[in-house]
C-alpha positions in Angstrom: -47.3 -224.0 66.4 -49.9 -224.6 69.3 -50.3 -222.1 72.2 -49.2 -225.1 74.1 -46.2 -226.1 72.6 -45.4 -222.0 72.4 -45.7 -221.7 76.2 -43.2 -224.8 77.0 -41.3 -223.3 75.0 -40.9 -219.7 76.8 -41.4 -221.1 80.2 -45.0 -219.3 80.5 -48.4 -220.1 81.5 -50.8 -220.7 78.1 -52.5 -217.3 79.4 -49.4 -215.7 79.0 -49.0 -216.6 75.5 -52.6 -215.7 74.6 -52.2 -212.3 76.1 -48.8 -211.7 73.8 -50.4 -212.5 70.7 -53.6 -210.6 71.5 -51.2 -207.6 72.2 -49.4 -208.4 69.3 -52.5 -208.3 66.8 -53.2 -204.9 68.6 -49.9 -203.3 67.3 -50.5 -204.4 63.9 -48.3 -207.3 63.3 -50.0 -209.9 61.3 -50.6 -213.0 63.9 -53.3 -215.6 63.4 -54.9 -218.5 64.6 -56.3 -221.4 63.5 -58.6 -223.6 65.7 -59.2 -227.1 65.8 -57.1 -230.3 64.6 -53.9 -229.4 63.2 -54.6 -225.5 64.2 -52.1 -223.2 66.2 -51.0 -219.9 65.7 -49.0 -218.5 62.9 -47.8 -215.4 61.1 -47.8 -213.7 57.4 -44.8 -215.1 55.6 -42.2 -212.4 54.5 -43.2 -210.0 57.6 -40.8 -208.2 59.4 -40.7 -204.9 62.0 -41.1 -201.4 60.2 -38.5 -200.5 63.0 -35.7 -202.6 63.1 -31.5 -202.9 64.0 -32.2 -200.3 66.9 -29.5 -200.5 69.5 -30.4 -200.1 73.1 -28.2 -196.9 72.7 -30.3 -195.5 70.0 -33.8 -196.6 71.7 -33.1 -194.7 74.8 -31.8 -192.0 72.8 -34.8 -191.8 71.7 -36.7 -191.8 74.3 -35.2 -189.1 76.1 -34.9 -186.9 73.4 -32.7 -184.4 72.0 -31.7 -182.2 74.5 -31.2 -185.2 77.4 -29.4 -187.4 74.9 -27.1 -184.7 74.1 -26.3 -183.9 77.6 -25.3 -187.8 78.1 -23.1 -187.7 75.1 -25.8 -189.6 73.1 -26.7 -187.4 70.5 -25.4 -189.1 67.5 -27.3 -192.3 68.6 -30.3 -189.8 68.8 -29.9 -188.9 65.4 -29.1 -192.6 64.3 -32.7 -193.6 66.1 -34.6 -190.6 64.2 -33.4 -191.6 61.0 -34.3 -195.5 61.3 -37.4 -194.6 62.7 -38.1 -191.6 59.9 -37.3 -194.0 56.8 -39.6 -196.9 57.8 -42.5 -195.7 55.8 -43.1 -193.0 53.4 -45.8 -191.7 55.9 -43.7 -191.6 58.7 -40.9 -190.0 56.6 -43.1 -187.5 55.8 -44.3 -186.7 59.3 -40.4 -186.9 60.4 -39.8 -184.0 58.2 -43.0 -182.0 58.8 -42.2 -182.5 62.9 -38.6 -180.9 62.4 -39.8 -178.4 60.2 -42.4 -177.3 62.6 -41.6 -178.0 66.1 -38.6 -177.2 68.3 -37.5 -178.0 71.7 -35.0 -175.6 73.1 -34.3 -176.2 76.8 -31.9 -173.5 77.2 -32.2 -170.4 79.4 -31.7 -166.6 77.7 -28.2 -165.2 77.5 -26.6 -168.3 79.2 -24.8 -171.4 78.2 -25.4 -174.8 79.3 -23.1 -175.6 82.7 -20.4 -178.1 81.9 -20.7 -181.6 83.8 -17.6 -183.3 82.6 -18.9 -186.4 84.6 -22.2 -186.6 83.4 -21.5 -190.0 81.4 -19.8 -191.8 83.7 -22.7 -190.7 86.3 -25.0 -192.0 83.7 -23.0 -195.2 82.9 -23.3 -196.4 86.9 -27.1 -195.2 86.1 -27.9 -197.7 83.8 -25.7 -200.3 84.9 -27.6 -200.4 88.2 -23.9 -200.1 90.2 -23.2 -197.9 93.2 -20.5 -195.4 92.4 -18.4 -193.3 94.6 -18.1 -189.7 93.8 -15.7 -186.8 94.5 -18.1 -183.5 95.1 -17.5 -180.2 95.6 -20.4 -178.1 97.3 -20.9 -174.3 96.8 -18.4 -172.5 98.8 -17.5 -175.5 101.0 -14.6 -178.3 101.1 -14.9 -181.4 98.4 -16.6 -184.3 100.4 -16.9 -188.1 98.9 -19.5 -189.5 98.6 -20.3 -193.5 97.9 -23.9 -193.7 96.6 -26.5 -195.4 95.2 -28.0 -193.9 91.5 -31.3 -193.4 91.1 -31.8 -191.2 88.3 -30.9 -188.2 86.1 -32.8 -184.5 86.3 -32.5 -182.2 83.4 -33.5 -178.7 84.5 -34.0 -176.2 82.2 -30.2 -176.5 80.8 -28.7 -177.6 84.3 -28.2 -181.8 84.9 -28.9 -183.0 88.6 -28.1 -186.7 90.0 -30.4 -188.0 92.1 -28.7 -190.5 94.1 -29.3 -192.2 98.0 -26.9 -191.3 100.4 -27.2 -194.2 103.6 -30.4 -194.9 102.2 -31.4 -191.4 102.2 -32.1 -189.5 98.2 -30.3 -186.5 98.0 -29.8 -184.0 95.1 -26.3 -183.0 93.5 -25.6 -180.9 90.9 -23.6 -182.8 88.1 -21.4 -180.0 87.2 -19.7 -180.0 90.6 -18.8 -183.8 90.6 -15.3 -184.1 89.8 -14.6 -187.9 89.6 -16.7 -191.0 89.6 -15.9 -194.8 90.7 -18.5 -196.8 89.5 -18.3 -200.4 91.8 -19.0 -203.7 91.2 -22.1 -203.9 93.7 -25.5 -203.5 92.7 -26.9 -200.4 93.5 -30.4 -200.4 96.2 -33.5 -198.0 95.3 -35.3 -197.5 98.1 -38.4 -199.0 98.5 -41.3 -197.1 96.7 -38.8 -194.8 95.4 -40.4 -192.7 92.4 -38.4 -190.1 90.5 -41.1 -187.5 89.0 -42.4 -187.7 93.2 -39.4 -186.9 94.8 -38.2 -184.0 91.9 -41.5 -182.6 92.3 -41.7 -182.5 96.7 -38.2 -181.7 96.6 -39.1 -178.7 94.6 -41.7 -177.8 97.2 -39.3 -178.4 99.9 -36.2 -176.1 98.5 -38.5 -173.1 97.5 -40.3 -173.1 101.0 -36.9 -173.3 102.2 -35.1 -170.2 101.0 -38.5 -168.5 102.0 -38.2 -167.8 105.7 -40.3 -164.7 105.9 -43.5 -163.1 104.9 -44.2 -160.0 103.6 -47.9 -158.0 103.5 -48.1 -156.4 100.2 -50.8 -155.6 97.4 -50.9 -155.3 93.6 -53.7 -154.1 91.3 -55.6 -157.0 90.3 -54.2 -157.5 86.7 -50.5 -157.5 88.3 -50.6 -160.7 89.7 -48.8 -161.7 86.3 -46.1 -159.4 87.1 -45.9 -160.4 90.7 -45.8 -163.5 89.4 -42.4 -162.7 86.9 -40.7 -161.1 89.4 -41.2 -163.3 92.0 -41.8 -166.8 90.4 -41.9 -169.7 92.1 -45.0 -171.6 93.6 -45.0 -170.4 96.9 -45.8 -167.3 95.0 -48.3 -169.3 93.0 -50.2 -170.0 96.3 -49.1 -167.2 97.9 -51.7 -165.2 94.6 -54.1 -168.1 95.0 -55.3 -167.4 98.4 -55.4 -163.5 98.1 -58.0 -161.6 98.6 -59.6 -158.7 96.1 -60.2 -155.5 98.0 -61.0 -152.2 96.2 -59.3 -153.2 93.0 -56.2 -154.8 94.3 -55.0 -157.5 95.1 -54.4 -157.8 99.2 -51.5 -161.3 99.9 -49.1 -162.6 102.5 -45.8 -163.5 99.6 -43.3 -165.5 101.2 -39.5 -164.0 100.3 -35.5 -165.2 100.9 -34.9 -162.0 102.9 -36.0 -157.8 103.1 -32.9 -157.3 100.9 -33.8 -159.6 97.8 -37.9 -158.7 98.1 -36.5 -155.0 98.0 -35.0 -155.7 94.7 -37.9 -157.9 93.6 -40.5 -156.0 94.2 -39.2 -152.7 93.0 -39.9 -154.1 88.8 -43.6 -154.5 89.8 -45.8 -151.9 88.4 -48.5 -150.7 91.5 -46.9 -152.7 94.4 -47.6 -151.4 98.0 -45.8 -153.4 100.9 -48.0 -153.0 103.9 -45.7 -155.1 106.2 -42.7 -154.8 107.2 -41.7 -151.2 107.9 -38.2 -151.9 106.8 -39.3 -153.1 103.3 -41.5 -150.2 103.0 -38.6 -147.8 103.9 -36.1 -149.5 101.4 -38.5 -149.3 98.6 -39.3 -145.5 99.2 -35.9 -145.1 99.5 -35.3 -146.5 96.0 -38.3 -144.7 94.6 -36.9 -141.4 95.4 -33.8 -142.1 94.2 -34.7 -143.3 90.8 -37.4 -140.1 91.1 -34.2 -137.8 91.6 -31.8 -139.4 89.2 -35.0 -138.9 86.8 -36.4 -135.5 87.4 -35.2 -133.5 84.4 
């Protein structure tokens, strides 16, 4: 068939077409063309997809992985996806196998199981569809509040699930294990415009670690504990915080912003070296617990 006759077909430009078959060739698949009188474009008799009868299920599956598609209740469809996609070609079989045998993805924290989100399809099912929802929430220590909203995406953290969803036109952050029931409506849900996901996960990130650190504290480490500072403290206020010391006689010389004097106290006391130089009230706590652990220890 001619380009021409191809593009009335589709309802697209000739361009269009060219560009499709050029991308086509580029992935392998055996298009040609034939110039001239009686020319057009064809394809290899017989050919057909190394990858085929993949559901839309299976495909994003697939594309978000193990551990997200098991959270969303998808992981048999994962499975499905890896097996179609492992027995394609003897190659890729073999690669399948040498992957699974060398590689694994654990998203789960130490000594701790994953949170429950009971929800978590149904948040996903208003998700995809594109619908607003309604949802019944219940914040930390406060009163369950409703909430009509419009989905805009899903936030696996470590092994915790987060919906990101615009309130009034606003994104806001809710943790999927505290939503108790979902209505998913009729109505098309609105993304705000230039909305990205990875953009607002990553300032919101920012945002909620500078919050919970309302004060600084003047402290040094010896210049091979930043590491530990680092695990004791982690975060990456702490990050810059390390960045834009300064060396001074073989330690390390910062401004770390904390939560409170209470929680630094009990931060600060694992790391090996640590001198607070500011505030007095830190520096008193942690002599206090020095000479405790010092008395409790003496014999």
């Amino acid at each position: 068939m001619t380009v021409d006759k191809l593009a009335e077909r589709h309802g697209v430009s000739t361009r269009t077409i060219e560009r499709d078959i050029a991308a086509m060739q580029t992935m392998g698949v055996p298009v040609w063309t034939r110039p001239g009188p009686g020319g057009g474009v064809g394809m290899v008799p017989g050919w057909t997809s190394p990858i085929s009868g993949m559901t839309s299920a299976e495909i994003q599956a697939l594309l978000m992985g193990e551990a997200g598609a098991a959270g969303l209740g998808l992981l048999a469809e994962f499975r499905a996806a890896q097996a179609k996609v492992s027995v394609t070609t003897e190659s890729a079989s073999a690669a399948a196998e040498s992957v699974g045998e060398k590689f694994l993805i654990d998203t789960a924290q130490w000594f701790s199981a994953p949170e429950s989100a009971a929800q978590l399809p149904r948040l996903s099912q208003a998700l995809w569809a594109g619908r607003r929802m309604t949802i019944s929430y219940r914040p930390y220590a406060r009163e369950p509040l409703t909430r009509r909203l419009d989905p805009l995406g899903l936030v696996l953290k470590t092994n915790r699930w987060y919906l990101v969803a615009a309130h009034r036109g606003q994104p806001r952050t809710y943790r999927a294990s505290r939503v108790e029931r979902v209505t998913v409506h009729d109505d098309v849900a609105r993304r705000p415009a230039g909305f990205s996901l990875p953009g607002y996960w990553a300032s919101m990130r920012t945002e909620f670690d500078t919050a919970l650190r309302t004060m600084s504290v003047l402290v040094s480490v010896p210049i091979d504990g930043a590491e530990d500072l680092q695990r004791a403290v982690p975060g990456p206020a702490t990050e810059a915080a390390i960045a834009e010391g300064t060396g001074r006689a073989g330690r390390l010389h910062l401004s770390l912003p904390v939560e409170s004097v209470e929680i630094a106290a009990s931060q600060l006391v694992t790391v090996t070296g640590v001198e607070v130089h500011h505030p007095g009230q830190l520096r008193a706590m942690l002599r206090a617990r020095g000479e405790d652990l010092a008395l409790r220890h003496a014999d």
